[in-house]
C-alpha positions in Angstrom: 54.7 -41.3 42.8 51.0 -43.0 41.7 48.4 -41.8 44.6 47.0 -44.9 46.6 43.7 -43.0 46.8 40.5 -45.4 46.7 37.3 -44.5 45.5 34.0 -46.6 45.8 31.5 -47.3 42.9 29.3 -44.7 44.3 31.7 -42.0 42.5 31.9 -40.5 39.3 36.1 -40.9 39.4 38.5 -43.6 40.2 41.8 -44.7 39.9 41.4 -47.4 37.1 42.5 -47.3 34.0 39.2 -47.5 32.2 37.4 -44.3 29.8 35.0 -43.7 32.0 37.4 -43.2 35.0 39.8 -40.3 36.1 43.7 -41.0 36.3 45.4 -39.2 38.9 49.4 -38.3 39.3 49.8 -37.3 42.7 47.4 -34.9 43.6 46.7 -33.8 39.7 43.6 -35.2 38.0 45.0 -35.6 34.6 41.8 -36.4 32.8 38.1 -36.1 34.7 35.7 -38.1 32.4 32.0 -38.9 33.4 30.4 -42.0 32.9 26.5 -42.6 33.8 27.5 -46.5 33.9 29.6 -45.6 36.9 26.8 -43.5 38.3 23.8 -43.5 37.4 23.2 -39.9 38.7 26.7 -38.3 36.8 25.4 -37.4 33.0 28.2 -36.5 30.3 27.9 -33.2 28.4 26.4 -32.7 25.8 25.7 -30.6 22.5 22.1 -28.8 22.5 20.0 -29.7 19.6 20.7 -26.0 18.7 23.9 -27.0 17.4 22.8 -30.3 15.8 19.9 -28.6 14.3 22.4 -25.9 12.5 24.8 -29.1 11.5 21.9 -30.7 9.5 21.2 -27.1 7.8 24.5 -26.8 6.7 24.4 -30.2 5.1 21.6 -28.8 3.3 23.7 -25.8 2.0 26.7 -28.3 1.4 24.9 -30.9 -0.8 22.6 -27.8 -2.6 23.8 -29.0 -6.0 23.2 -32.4 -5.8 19.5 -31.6 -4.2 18.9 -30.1 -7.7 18.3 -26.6 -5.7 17.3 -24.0 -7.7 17.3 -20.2 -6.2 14.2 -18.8 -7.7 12.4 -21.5 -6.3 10.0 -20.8 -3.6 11.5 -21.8 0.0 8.7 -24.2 1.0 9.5 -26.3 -1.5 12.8 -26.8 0.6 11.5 -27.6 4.0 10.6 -31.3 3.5 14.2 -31.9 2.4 15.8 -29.3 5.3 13.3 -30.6 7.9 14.8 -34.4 6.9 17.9 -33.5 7.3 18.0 -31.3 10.6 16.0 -34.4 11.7 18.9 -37.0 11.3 21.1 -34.8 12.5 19.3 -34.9 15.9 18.6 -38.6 15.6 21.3 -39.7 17.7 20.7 -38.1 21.0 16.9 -40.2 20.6 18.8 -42.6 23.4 18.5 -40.4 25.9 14.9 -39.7 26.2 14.8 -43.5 25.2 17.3 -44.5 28.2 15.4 -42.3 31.0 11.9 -43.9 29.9 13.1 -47.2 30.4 16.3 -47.4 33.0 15.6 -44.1 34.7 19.4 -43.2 33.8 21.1 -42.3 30.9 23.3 -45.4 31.1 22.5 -45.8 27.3 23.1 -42.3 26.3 26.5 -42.3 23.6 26.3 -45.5 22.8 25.4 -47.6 19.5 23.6 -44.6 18.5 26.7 -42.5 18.1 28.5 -45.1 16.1 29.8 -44.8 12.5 27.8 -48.2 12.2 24.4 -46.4 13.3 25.1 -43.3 10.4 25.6 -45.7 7.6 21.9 -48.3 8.7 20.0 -44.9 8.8 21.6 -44.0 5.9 20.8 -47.3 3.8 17.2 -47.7 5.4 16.4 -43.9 4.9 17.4 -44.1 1.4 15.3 -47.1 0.5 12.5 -44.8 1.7 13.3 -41.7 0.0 16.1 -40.4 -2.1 16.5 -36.7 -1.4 19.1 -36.6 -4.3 19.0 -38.3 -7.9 20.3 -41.8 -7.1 20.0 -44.3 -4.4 23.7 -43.9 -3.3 24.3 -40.3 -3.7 21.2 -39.4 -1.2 22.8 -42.3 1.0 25.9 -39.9 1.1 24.0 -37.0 1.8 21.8 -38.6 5.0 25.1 -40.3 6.5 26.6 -36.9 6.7 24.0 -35.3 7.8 23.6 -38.0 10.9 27.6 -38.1 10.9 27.7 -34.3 11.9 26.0 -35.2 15.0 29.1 -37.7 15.7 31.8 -34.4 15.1 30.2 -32.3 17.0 29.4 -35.0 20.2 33.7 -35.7 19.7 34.4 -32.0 20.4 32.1 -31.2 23.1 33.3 -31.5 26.6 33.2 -29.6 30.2 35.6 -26.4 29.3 36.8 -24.5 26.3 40.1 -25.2 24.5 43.1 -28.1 24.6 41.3 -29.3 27.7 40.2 -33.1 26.6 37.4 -33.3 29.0 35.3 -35.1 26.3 33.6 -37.6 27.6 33.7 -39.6 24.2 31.7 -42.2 21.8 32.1 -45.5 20.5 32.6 -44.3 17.3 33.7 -47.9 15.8 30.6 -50.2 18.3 31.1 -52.7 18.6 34.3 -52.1 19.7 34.0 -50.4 23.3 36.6 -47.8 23.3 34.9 -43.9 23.4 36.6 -41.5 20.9 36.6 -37.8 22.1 38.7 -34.5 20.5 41.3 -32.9 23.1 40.3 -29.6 21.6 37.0 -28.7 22.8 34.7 -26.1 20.7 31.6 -26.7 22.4 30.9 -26.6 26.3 27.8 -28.6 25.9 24.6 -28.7 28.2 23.7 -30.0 31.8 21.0 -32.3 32.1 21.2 -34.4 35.1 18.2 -33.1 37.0 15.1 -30.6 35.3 16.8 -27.5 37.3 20.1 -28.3 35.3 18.2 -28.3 32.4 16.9 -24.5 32.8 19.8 -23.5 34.7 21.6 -20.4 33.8 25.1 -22.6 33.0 22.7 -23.7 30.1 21.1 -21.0 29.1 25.0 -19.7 28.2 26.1 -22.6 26.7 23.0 -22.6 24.2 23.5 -18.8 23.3 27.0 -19.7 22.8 25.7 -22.2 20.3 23.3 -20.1 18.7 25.9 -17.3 17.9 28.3 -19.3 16.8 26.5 -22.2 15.3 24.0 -19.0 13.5 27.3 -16.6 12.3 28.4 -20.0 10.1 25.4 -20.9 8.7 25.2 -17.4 7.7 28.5 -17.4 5.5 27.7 -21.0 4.1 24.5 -19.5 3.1 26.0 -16.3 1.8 28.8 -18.5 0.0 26.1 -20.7 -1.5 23.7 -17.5 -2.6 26.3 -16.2 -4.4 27.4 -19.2 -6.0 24.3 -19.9 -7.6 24.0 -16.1 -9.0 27.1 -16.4 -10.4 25.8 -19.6 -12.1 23.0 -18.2 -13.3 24.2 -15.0 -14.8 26.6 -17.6 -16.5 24.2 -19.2 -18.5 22.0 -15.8 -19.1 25.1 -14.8 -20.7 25.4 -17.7 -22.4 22.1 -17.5 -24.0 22.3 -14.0 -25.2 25.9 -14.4 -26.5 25.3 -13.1 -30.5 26.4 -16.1 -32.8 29.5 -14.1 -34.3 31.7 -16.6 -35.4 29.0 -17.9 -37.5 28.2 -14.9 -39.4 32.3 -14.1 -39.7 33.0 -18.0 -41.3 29.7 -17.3 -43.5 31.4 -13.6 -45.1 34.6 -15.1 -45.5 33.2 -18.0 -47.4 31.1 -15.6 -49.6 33.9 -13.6 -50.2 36.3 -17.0 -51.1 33.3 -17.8 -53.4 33.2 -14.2 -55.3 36.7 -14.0 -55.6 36.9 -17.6 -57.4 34.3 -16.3 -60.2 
């Protein structure tokens, strides 16, 4: 039987049927989601930018073919393009800082900003700017997944670890209202109500958490990449210093045609 429980606007959870609310069976909470509409004071989890910041690496790695990336390059030459990249990937979470500045709240934190419609106007406008990649549309692609991996990561970060669905979600298609999150969890994602939360110890966890895991796959893409363009390389060495013998055996036979003729 449904609980009757009543809970004033002052709290976090409710009985409704909205996203931002909890639904109860009984005495069970079957889904605690935050909203800072609700309360001003609650704040949703979220991914550190030490996560974001490894998300727009890896697009770097992903799209290194169509970045024209060559591996006896120097590595400065790379860190406008990376330093772009990480950048977008981080772009999304700008509504915070932006919220608190002017509401005091973070009652416009995972909104427009975390929208599939957001990803694809950065990616157009940064494009017009500059192409990263050969091609208007192709360095389009590679910007909107680099601000798109900040979406993934946002839809499976929550309070706890696993099957748990304690996302608190984002309006992934804005203007439609309804928040998207992943039941599976993969990230536990940082406090930051207060400026003790922030350089609390629960934090200081989470962002190792995301720095070991977040670092240990960066460092196979990167492997996996390395390799791929040695292998390309010695390709075309080989290539080059292949000995033209199927030339020189069509030439003897056609001497020896022409001798035996006469």
């Amino acid at each position: 039987m449904a609980s009757n429980h009543h809970y004033d606007g002052s709290s976090a959870f409710t009985t409704d049927f909205s996203p931002c609310l909890s639904r109860m069976l009984g005495h069970k909470t079957i889904r605690p989601v935050c909203c800072a509409r609700v309360n001003p004071l609650t704040f949703c989890p979220m991914a550190s930018p030490i996560a974001h910041s490894f998300a727009g690496f890896w697009t770097f790695l992903v799209f290194a073919k169509q970045l024209q990336i060559r591996l006896t390059a120097q590595w400065r030459q790379y860190l406008p393009r990376v330093g772009l990249l990480i950048l977008l990937a981080n772009l999304p979470d700008f509504d915070f800082p932006i919220s608190l500045a002017l509401l005091g709240n973070a009652s416009l934190h995972h909104e427009f900003t975390h929208s599939l419609a957001a990803a694809i106007l950065v990616a157009l406008a940064v494009s017009c700017v500059w192409r990263i990649a050969p091609g208007f549309w192709r360095s389009a692609m590679i910007y909107f997944t680099a601000y798109g991996s900040h979406l993934l990561i946002d839809l499976c970060t929550g309070r706890t670890l696993g099957w748990t669905n304690t996302g608190s979600g984002i309006p992934l298609l804005w203007p439609w209202p309804k928040k998207f999150s992943s039941p599976l969890i993969l990230i536990p994602g940082v406090r930051h109500e207060t400026l003790g939360a922030i350089f609390s110890m629960d934090n200081a966890w989470s962002s190792i958490y995301e720095l070991l895991s977040f670092g240990a796959i960066a460092v196979i893409v990167f492997v996996l990449w390395k390799r791929k363009l040695k292998s390309r390389t010695l390709g075309k060495r080989k290539l080059k210093s292949r000995p033209n013998a199927p030339t020189s055996e069509v030439s003897e036979h056609l001497l020896s045609e022409l001798q035996h003729q006469k």
